[in-house]
Structure formats: structure tokens, C-alpha cells
C-alpha positions, 0 to 999 in steps of 0.5 A: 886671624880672630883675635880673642880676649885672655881672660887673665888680662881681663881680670889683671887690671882689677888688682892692679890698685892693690899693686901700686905704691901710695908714691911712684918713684923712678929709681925703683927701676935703678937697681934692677937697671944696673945688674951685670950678668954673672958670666958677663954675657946677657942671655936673651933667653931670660926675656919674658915672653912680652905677650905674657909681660904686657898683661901685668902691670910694671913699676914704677907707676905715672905720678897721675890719677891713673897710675899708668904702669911702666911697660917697656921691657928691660933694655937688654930685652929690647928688640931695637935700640935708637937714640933718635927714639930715645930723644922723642920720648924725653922731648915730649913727656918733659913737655906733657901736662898730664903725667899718665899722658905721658907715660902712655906715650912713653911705652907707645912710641916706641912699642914696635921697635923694643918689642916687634923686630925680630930680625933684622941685619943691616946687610953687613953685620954677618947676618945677611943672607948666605951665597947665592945659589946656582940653580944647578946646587942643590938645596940642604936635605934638612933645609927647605928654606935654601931653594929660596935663594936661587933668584940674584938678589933675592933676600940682599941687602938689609931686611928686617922683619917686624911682627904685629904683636903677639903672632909672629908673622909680619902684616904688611899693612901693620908694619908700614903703619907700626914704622909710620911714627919712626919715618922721619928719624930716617934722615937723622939716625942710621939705625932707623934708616937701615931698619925701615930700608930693611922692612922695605926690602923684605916686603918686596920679597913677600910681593914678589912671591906671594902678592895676593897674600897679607901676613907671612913667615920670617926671612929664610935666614933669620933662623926664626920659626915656621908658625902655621895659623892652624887654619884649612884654607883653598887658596888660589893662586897656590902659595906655599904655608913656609913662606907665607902665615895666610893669604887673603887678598887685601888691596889695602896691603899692597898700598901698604908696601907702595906706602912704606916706600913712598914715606921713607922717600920722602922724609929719608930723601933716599933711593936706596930700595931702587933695585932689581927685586922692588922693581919686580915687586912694583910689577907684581903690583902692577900685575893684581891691579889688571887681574882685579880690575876685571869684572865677574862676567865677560863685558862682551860674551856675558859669560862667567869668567873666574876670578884669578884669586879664590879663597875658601875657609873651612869655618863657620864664620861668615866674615872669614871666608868668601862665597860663591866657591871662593869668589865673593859676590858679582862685580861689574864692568867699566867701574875704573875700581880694583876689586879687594876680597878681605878688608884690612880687618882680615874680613871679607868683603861684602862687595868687592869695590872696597873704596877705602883700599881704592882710595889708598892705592890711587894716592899711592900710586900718584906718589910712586910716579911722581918718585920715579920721575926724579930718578932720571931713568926712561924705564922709571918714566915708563913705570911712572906713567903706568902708575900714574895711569892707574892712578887716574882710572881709580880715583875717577872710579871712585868719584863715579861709582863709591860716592852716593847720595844720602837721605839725610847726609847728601853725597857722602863716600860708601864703604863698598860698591859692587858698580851694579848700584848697590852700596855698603854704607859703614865704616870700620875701625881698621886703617883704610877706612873712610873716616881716614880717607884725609890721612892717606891724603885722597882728600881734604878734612875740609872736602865737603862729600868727607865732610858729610861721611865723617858726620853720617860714620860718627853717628850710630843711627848712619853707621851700624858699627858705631857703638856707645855704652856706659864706659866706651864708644867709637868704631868697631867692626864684624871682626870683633863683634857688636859691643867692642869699640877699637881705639884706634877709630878714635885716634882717627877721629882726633887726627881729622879733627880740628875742634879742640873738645872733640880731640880731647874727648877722644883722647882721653877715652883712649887713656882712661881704658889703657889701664895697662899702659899700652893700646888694646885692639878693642874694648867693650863699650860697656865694661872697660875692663873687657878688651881684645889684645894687651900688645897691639903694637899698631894701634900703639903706633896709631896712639904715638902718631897722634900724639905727636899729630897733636904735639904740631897742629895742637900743642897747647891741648897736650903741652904745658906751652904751645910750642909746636913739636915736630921729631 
């Protein structure tokens, strides 16, 4: 989806001086805090539109230089409650140096939780789904949803659905990175436990039913509304626009969902997502992953031979759509890579061989096998063998066909490849991207061909979205245009930096642009002031991680001591 710039919100953060008081005090919050509702029942219909609430700035401000608003909805209007994220928030901004620090933590980390859950049931609490049809029942006339029920086990158990901010429809990318700072309160709180065993099993739906599409629909019996994305889309496979929001082909999202599980394995210690509906949702995986493993010509005949996914939008944006009748340019045999015809900027790809998505996938893969050793079972030994079976071809894909050398940098990882000799050499903002390639664990800061890609991708003579003005730089991408740097590559760049300067460089370009206490998506290089998104809860999600990156390997840069803090 193109994400455009509110004006408002442009001209918002002008005024906001005029706004704030000579003192900030937090009592100016109590009264409001302590209000008891006449009938003595909230009615949640009085919550303000949270895409409207995050473009204005709240009281009370941080005691900083950049008085930072406060812009946490009110607590009744909260869309989760956990007093494990409670308790991360006072223990970092008690110790924080930088009072506007602080408070951008404080309306960061828990962005997803106060604001993007819009459905979740633990399974128990008479939200779960209703009886499971028979496929003799016939569906109610005045609910297209019902037939959705007719598999056992579909839709069981706890789900939650967990937006991106302001579309209500749930990425599977965004949301396994908008928990990602929540992943190890899991063993210590039973509500962030159920929430992301929740997100976990209703992704598996999604995989299941649709596993070449990206974003899609709340659950059946959330009671949420249908949003169609107003797009003219000929999609193949066929999907079905009530069940899913669009339905680009992005490897990356499909890592995700394997992610999600393997993250809340290893901090949760849990296998409570082991049943029938992720088993068949691992096989879907398994099942793209030999679909899109092939090349555009038969390697024996020569002859074309269509692609089971096709995508063509009706649009005069090149980026938004793919050519050659949907297929996207030629690909080669025998390259052991996984073709991704979007990237996770919901961009096409130039040539199918994203290696950042690649990369993802086969570190992925080598976790769920190694997960599904430990259950003991003959069938998991069977599907951690496959896994790990692909796992190998990739990764040796990779090191084969997406490194290349450089005039000036030597052997360095390109952003695509088409397994023909040609090379996409960028990066972009959006997570996997090569500058990240360390944080989903494919290699080490310290490997030399990573090492050699950071310094080409963060220079703007080597990568051609590398962008510098007078009051921004950083990575951006296509999907935004040529003078929007995102913040979030800045995060990426602290998180695989040990230098001190530069990870303070990077961080405080990131506070002195949140005007508005929250992460943009994107921000003009050369007038702050311009940005895309005012709630972007994955890229608040990205900033809290980073933040408590810092709070353990470097916590004298953020901290009044050097007490390392993990949650």
C-alpha cells in the first residue's frame, strides 16, 4: 500500500512550541486519569481515532530540550494491558539520561500493544470461535464468514490480530517485528503469552489459506470490518479480497511466520502452537518454496513455463506492479535461491533472487528444524529434515550467486540476483535488508563480505538510496521516493554498530525528527517537518528494540551507569 504524507501532520509539528508549557509536570494527566464514568461502564466508542490522536501532540511534555509530547492513548483506551510492559517502561526511563529519550521509549515500546491489537481472545473468555460446522451445515445467509469453519481446528484456540498502524489489516512481516520487543516477557507474563501464541495461531490460518499473500482481514469472529484496499488487482492464485487485504508474493513474509514461532520457542520455552493447523501451515511453506525455487525456462526443454504466482496491477507505478504479464523478469536454473516477487517495501522486485529475504528464510529454516528435533516425534524429524534440507540449498545459493565483487568494496552481498550474472547492488530501508543481514542471524557484524556491504550500502556514491540533506539521512527506498530517508535503517545501523559515535549519531538523528513522540515511516532529508506516517507502529517497534539493544551491550551511551539491562 503507498503510504502518503497528512498534511496536517506536516504543518502539526510547527505549532507545537506555541503549545507547550514554560514547566511540563505529570500530574497535568491525574485529573484526566481519575474520571469515573457516569453510568459506571467506559464506553470504548469515545476513544479517539488513534490515526487522528497520534498527529497532535499530548500533555504532559518531557522535561528535554525537545519537549516530547506524551502520546499514549488514555488507559481505557489501550488495546492490550500487561504489567510486564509496564514494568520495562519504569525500569528503562528511570534510568535514562536524556529525559526526551526517555520519553520516546516510553510511548514506543509499548506503541503495539496500547494501540494495534484489535482482536484478541485467549481461547476461553467467550470470544473464541463459534462450533465447528459440518460440511453438510449450511452457512448463515447474512454471514459470508461462516463457511470458513468448516475445517477442524480452524480458527481454535487463542488469535489475535494485531494491525500496522493506521490500515486495519495485519502484515505478517510488521507484526512478527511489532511483538519482537515483547518475545521474552512471554515466560514471564501470561497475558503477552496468550497474545503472541494468539498471533501465531492466526497467522497460520493466513499461510494456510493464502500463503502468496502479505496483509489480510481480521479473523472471521472478531466482528471487525471487511477493508478492501481499493486496488484493481489479477492475482494468481485466486484469493478471496474478504479473507485477504492484498496478495503480493513476498518470501520475506513467509520467514516472518516461521520467525514468530521460532522467537516465541526460544524465549517462551513453549510448544503450544504444535498443532494440526501449523503443521499444515509449515507445509504450505514448504510447498512455495518448491513452486518458487524454479526457473522461468524448463532447464531441459528450454521452454517458457509459467510461474505459479502472477501479479498485475492496474497502476501507473512501475514499483506496484510486475511485468511481463505478471511474472517479473527471467530467472535461471540451478541457483539453490527462492524467487520473491515483492520486497517487504511492498515493491516489486527488479530481479527475483531477493537475497535479503533468501537469507531470512534459510536461517529461519535451520531454527524451526533444530525446534522440531526436540519434540521427540518421527514426523517432526521428517519435517526438520526437509527444513533443514532447504535451508542448506539456500544458504549455499546465496554464497554462490548474491555475493559479487566490487570495484572498490571486494566481495560484498547484492540486493538482487537473477542467477543470469546480473546484480541489483542497494539496499533498502525496510527489514530484511542487507544492512541487517546480522540481526536475523545469517552472518556476523564481524564477517568480512557483511562488513565490506555495510561500508559500500552506507555510503551515497555505492548505494543509490542512501540519502543525506541538511536535516536527515539514512536509507530509503522506491516506495517513498528520492528525498525520504526512513529511520528505521538508522536503527539498523546502531543495532550492527559497535562504534559509540556512530550509534549515538544514529540515534539521536532518529529523536531530533520525532517531534511528535513516535517513529515516522519516512522523513524528508532536507525539511524534517515532511514525513510519511505519524503511527507506524513497526518502526516504534524497531526504535524500542534498539533501545533495549543499547540498554545491554551499550548501556553507558543511554543510562546514568553502565549497568547492563535486559527485560
Amino acid at each position: 500500500m503507498t503510504r502518503t504524507t497528512s498534511w496536517l501532520s506536516l504543518l502539526l509539528p510547527l505549532s507545537i512550541p506555541l503549545l507547550r508549557p514554560a514547566v511540563a509536570e505529570a500530574s497535568e494527566l491525574k485529573w484526566d486519569m481519575d474520571q469515573v464514568p457516569i453510568k459506571g461502564k467506559f464506553d470504548e466508542t469515545a476513544c479517539p481515532d488513534y490515526a487522528s490522536y497520534a498527529t497532535y501532540p499530548h500533555r504532559p511534555y518531557s522535561e528535554g530540550p525537545l519537549s516530547l509530547p506524551f502520546q499514549r492513548p488514555h488507559v481505557r483506551c489501550r488495546t492490550f494491558q500487561s504489567d510486564a510492559i509496564e514494568k520495562v517502561i519504569k525500569d528503562v526511563t528511570s534510568r535514562m539520561k536524556n529525559p526526551d529519550l526517555a520519553r520516546l521509549f516510553e510511548n514506543t515500546f509499548p506503541s503495539t500493544t496500547d494501540t494495534t491489537v484489535k482482536f484478541h481472545t485467549n481461547g476461553m473468555d467467550g470470544k473464541e470461535k463459534r462450533k465447528t460446522m459440518t460440511v453438510t451445515d449450511s452457512p448463515v445467509d447474512d454471514d459470508p464468514w461462516t463457511s470458513t469453519y468448516e475445517d477442524p481446528g480452524k480458527w481454535e484456540g487463542p488469535q489475535s490480530f494485531i494491525i500496522t498502524g493506521d490500515i486495519l489489516a495485519e502484515w505478517l512481516r510488521d507484526s512478527t517485528n511489532q511483538l519482537k520487543p515483547y518475545q521474552k516477557l512471554a515466560s514471564k507474563d501470561k497475558a503477552i503469552f496468550d497474545l503472541i501464541l494468539g498471533t501465531i495461531n492466526t497467522q497460520s490460518e493466513y499461510v494456510i489459506e493464502s500463503p502468496y499473500c502479505n496483509a489480510f482481514q481480521p479473523p472471521p469472529h472478531s466482528g471487525l470490518p471487511v477493508t478492501l484496499n481499493g486496488q484493481d488487482d489479477t492475482v494468481h492464485p485466486a484469493f478471496d479480497p474478504s479473507f485477504v487485504f492484498e496478495c503480493k508474493y513476498e518470501l520475506d513474509s513467509l520467514a516472518h511466520f516461521l520467525a514468530l514461532t521460532n522467537a516465541f520457542y526460544a524465549h517462551a520455552k513453549s510448544t503450544a502452537f504444535l498443532n494440526a493447523r501449523w503443521y499444515k501451515a509449515l507445509d504450505s511453506v514448504f510447498d512455495v518454496l518448491e513452486a518458487q525455487s524454479k526457473s522461468t525456462f524448463d532447464p531441459e526443454t528450454g521452454s517458457y513455463r509459467r510461474n505459479q504466482y502472477t501479479f498485475q496491477r492496474r497502476t501507473d507505478t512501475g514499483t506496484e506492479t510486475l511485468n511481463l504479464g505478471g511474472i517479473g523478469n527471467p530467472l535461471n536454473n540451478g541457483t539453490g535461491l527462492i524467487r520473491s516477487a515483492f520486497r517487504p517495501s511492498d515493491d516489486a522486485t527488479i530481479f527475483g533472487f531477493f537475497i535479503p529475504a533468501n537469507a531470512q528464510m534459510a536461517t529461519e529454516l535451520k531454527r524451526t528444524a533444530d525446534l522440531l528435533r526436540t519434540t521427540g516425534n518421527k514426523k517432526d524429524v521428517t519435517r526438520a529434515e526437509t527444513a533443514e534440507a532447504w535451508s542448506k540449498t539456500i544458504t549455499e545459493g546465496i554464497w554462490e550467486h548474491g555475493v559479487v565483487h566490487h570495484r572498490k568494496y571486494g566481495e560484498v552481498f547484492a540486493y538482487e540476483v537473477d542467477g543470469y550474472g546480473s546484480a541489483l547492488m542497494m539496499d533498502d530501508a525496510n527489514y530484511p535488508s542487507l544492512l541487517a543481514l546480522p540481526l536475523m542471524g545469517f552472518v556476523s557484524v564481524g564477517d568480512t563480505t557483511y562488513q565490506n556491504t555495510r561500508k559500500m550500502l552506507l555510503e551515497k556514491n555505492s548505494n543509490p538510496y542512501y540519502l543525506e540533506g541538511r536535516e536527515f539521512m539514512g536509507i530509503g527506498g522506491p516506495h517513498i521516493g528520492l528525498q525520504n530517508a526512513w529511520p528505521m535503517s538508522l536503527l539498523v545501523q546502531a543495532q550492527t554498530s559497535d562504534d559509540d559515535d556512530e550509534i549515538m549519531k544514529c540515534l539521536n538523528l532518529v529523536l531530533n525528527t520525532s517531534k511528535l513522540g513516535l517513529i515516522h515511516e519516512s522523513i524528508d532529508v532536507n525539511w524534517s517537518h515532511s514525513y510519511t506516517r505519524s503511527w507506524f507502529a513497526w518502526a516504534n517497534g524497531v526504535f524500542a528494540d534498539t533501545i533495549l539493544d543499547i540498554a545491554k551491550r551499550k548501556p553507558h551511551l543511554i543510562f546514568k551507569d553502565a549497568t547492563p539491562y535486559e527485560p
